[in-house]
FISE-67869 format. One record per residue (C-alpha): residue in one letter; x, y, z negated. Coordinates in steps of 0.1 Angstrom, whole numbers. Each point is the difference from the previous one (the first is absolute). Layout:
REC res     X     Y     Z
REC   A     X     Y     Z
...
END
This chain:
REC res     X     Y     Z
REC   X  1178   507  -818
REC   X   -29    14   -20
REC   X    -6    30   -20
REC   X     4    -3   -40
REC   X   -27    11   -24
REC   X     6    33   -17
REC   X     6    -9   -37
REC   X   -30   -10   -16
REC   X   -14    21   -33
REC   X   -20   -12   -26
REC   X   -13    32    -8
REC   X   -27    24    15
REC   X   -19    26    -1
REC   X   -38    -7    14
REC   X   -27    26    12
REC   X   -18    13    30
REC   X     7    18    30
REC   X   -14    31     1
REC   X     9    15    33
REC   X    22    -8    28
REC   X     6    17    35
REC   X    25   -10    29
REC   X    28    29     5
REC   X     9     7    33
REC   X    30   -12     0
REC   X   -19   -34    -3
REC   X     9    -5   -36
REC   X   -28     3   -31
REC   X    -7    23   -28
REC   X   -16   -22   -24
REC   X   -14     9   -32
REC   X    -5   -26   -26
REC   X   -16    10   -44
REC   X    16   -27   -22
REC   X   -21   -14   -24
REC   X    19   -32   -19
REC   X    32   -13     1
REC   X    -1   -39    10
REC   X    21   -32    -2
REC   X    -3   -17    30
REC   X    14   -36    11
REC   X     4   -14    33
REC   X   -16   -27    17
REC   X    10   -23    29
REC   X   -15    13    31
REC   X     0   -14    32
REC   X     0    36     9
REC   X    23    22    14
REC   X    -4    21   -29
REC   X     1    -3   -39
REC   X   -28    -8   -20
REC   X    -2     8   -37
REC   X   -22    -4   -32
REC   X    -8    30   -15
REC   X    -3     5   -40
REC   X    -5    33   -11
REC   X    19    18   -30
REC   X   -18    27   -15
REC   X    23    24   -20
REC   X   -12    12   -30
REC   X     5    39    -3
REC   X    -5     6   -38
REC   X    37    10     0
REC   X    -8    31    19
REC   X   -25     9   -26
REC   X    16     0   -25
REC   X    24    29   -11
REC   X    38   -13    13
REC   X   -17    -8    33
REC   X   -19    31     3
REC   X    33    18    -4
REC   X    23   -20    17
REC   X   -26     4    31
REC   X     6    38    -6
REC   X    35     2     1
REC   X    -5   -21    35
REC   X   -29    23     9
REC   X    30    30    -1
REC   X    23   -21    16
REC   X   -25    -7    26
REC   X    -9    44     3
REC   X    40     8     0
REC   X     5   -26    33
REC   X   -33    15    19
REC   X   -19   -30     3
REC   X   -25    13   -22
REC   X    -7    39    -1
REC   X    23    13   -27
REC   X   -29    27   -10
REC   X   -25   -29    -9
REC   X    23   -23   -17
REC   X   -23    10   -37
REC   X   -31    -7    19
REC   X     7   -33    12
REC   X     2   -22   -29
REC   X   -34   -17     4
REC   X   -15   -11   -31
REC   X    -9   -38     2
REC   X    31   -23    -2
REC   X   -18   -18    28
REC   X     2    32    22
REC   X    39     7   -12
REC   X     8   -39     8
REC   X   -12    13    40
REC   X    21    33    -4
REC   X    30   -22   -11
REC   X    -4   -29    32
REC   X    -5    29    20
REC   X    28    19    -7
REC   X    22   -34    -4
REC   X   -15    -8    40
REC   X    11    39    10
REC   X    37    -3    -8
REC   X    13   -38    10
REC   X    11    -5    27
REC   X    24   -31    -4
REC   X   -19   -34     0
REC   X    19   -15   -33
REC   X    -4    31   -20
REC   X   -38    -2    10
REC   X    -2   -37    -7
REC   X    18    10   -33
REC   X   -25    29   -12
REC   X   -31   -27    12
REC   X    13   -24   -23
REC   X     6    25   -34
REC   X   -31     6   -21
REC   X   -13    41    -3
REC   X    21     9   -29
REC   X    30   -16    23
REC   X    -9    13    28
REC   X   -11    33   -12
REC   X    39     2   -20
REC   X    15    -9    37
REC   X   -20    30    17
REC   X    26    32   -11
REC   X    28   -16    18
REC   X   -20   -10    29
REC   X   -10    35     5
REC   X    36    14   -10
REC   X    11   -22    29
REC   X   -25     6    25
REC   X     2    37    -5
REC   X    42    -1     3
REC   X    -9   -17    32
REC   X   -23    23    16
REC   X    25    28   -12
REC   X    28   -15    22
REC   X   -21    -2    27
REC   X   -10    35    -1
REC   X    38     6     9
REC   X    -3   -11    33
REC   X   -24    16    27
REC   X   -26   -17    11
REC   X    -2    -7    34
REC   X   -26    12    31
REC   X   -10   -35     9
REC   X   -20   -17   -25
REC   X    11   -32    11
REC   X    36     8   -17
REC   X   -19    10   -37
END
């Protein structure tokens, strides 16, 4: 009896690896910069692997430019200070000025705080004002989460973390 297919999603994101090393523990830390989301679309392969078209979707990030973005991207900016993944003290210094450069801050921070694979198929698939608006909860969840575990101690062997 063979192995099924993981479920298969339309929806990408597309850019280049930037580093990678091998942990000793024989897994890798891999380090990808996004640059587009894409559509892709399989194609029969003879392979034992999928094979896909690839059509990119470039997002267009005038909505962060513009006066509701800017300030919605604030209020996740705080958010973003208040759980510690960004440094509380430079929260006013970190709104970058191109809407370009705010669309990156926005994928990253959206990238920093999913972990579930249906909530990050769900962000890929909203447009930046969406997916900016979905950001506070995000955070909001990801810091109640990482204030639970703070509960418990952690243990000696990093193999149990």
């Amino acid at each position: 009896m063979g192995v099924s297919p993981p479920p298969f999603h339309e929806l990408a994101g597309a850019g280049y690896l930037v580093r990678s090393g091998r942990l000793p523990g024989g897994e890798y830390n891999i380090i990808l910069e996004g640059k587009v989301r894409a559509r892709l679309q399989e194609v029969p392969s003879p392979h034992p692997y999928r094979m896909v078209g690839v059509d990119p979707l470039p997002e267009s990030a005038t909505w962060l430019g513009q006066r509701e973005g800017a300030r919605f991207l604030g209020k996740v900016l705080r958010e973003a200070g208040r759980t510690g993944l960004i440094d509380p003290a430079s929260v006013g210094k970190r709104m970058p000025r191109s809407p370009k450069q705010r669309s990156a801050l926005v994928n990253f921070l959206a990238s920093s705080v999913l972990a579930d694979s249906s909530e990050r198929q769900a962000m890929l698939a909203a447009d930046i004002p969406a997916r900016t608006r979905l950001l506070p909860r995000q955070l909001r969840v990801a810091s109640d989460l990482l204030e639970a575990l703070d509960r418990f101690p952690r243990p000696s062997d990093p193999r149990h973390n």
